[in-house]
C-alpha positions as a printed NumPy array, in Angstrom:
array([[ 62.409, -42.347, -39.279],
       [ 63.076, -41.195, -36.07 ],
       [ 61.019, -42.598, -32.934],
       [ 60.893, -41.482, -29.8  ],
       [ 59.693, -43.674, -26.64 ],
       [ 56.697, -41.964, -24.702],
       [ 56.428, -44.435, -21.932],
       [ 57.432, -47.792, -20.968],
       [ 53.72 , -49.186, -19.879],
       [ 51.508, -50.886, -21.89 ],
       [ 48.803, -49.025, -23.755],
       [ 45.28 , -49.582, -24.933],
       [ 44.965, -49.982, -28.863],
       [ 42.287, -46.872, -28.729],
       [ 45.04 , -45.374, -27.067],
       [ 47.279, -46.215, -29.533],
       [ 44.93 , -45.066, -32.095],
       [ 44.791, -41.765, -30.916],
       [ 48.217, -41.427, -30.455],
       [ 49.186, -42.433, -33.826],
       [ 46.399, -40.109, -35.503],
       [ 46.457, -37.149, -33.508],
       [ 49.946, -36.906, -32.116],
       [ 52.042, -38.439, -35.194],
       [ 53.547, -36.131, -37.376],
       [ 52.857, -35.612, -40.741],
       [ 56.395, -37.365, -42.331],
       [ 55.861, -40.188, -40.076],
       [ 52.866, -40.985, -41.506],
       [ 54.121, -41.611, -44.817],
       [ 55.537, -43.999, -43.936],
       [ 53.571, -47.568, -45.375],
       [ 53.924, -49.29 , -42.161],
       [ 52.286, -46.429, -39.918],
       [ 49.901, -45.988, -42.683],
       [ 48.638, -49.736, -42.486],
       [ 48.602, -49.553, -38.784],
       [ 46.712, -46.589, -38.714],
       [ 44.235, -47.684, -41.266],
       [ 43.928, -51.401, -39.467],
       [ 43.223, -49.2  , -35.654],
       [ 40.76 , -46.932, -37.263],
       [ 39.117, -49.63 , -38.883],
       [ 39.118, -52.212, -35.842],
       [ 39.193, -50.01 , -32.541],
       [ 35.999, -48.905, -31.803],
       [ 36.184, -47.323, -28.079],
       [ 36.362, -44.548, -26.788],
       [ 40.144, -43.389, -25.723],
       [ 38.633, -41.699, -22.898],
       [ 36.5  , -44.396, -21.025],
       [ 39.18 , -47.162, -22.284],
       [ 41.397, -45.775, -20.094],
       [ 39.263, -44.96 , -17.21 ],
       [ 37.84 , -48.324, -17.059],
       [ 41.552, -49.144, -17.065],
       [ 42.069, -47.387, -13.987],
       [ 39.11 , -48.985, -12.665],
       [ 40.609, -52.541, -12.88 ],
       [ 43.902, -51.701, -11.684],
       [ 42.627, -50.375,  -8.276],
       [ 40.826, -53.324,  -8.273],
       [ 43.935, -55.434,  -7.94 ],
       [ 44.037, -56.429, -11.669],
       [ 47.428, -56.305, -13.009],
       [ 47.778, -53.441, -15.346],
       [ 48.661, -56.221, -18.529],
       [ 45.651, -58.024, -17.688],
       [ 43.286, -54.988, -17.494],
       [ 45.014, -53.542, -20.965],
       [ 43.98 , -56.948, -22.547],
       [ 40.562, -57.047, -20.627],
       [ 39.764, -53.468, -21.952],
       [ 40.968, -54.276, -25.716],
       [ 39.287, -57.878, -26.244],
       [ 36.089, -56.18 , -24.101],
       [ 35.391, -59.97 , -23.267],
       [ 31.562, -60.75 , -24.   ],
       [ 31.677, -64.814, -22.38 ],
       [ 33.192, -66.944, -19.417],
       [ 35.406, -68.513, -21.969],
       [ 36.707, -65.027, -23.585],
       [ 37.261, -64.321, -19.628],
       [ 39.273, -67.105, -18.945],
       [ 41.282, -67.051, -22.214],
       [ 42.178, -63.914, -20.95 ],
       [ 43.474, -64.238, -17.22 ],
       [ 44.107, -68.074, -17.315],
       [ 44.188, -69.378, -14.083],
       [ 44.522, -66.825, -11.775],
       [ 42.173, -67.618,  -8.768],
       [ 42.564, -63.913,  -7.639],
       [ 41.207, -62.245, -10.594],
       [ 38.366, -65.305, -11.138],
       [ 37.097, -64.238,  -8.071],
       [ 36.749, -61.04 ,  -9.745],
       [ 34.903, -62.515, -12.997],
       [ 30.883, -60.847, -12.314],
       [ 32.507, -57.493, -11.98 ],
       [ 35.299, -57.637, -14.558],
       [ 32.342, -58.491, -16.899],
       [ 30.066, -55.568, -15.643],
       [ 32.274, -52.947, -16.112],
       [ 33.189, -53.941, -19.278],
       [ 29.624, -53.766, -20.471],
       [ 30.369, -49.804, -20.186],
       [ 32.767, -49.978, -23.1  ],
       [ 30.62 , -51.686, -25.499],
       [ 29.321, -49.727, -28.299]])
């Protein structure tokens, strides 16, 4: 199977998702592996591609580093402690907490 490398930055598992089901041709996705990640993205990712990214770009002209905001805008934290578990320590972005939360409120279903 032959893969090609899009981009080196991270990506957003709806982004993923619609990558591997929209843009992935049809040999590739015989392939068991792709199949099972496909079905396991479809099943589990439930955002929108579209605001999952622009809530993305949100947080990283906030100041939130773009690995942070790719795991913020996955785990769509609901708590403090889903927060935290998220951006550890970081007294920069737990300053940011209230309006992290907020806008992630926007993604939920």
């Amino acid at each position: 199977m032959v893969r090609r490398v899009i981009s080196q930055r991270p990506i957003t598992a709806s982004e993923a998702r619609r990558l591997l089901v929209e843009e992935t041709d049809e040999q590739a996705k015989l392939d068991p592996r792709i199949q099972n990640l496909i079905h396991v993205l479809v099943k589990f990712v439930a955002t929108d591609p579209a605001k999952s990214s622009d809530v993305l770009k949100k947080f990283m002209t906030d100041g939130i580093p773009e690995r942070v905001a790719v795991q913020l805008v996955d785990n769509i934290p609901q708590t403090d402690g889903e927060f935290l578990a998220i951006v550890g320590s970081d007294a920069a972005l737990l300053a940011k907490k209230d309006q992290v939360l907020q806008r992630i409120k926007g993604l939920q279903l």
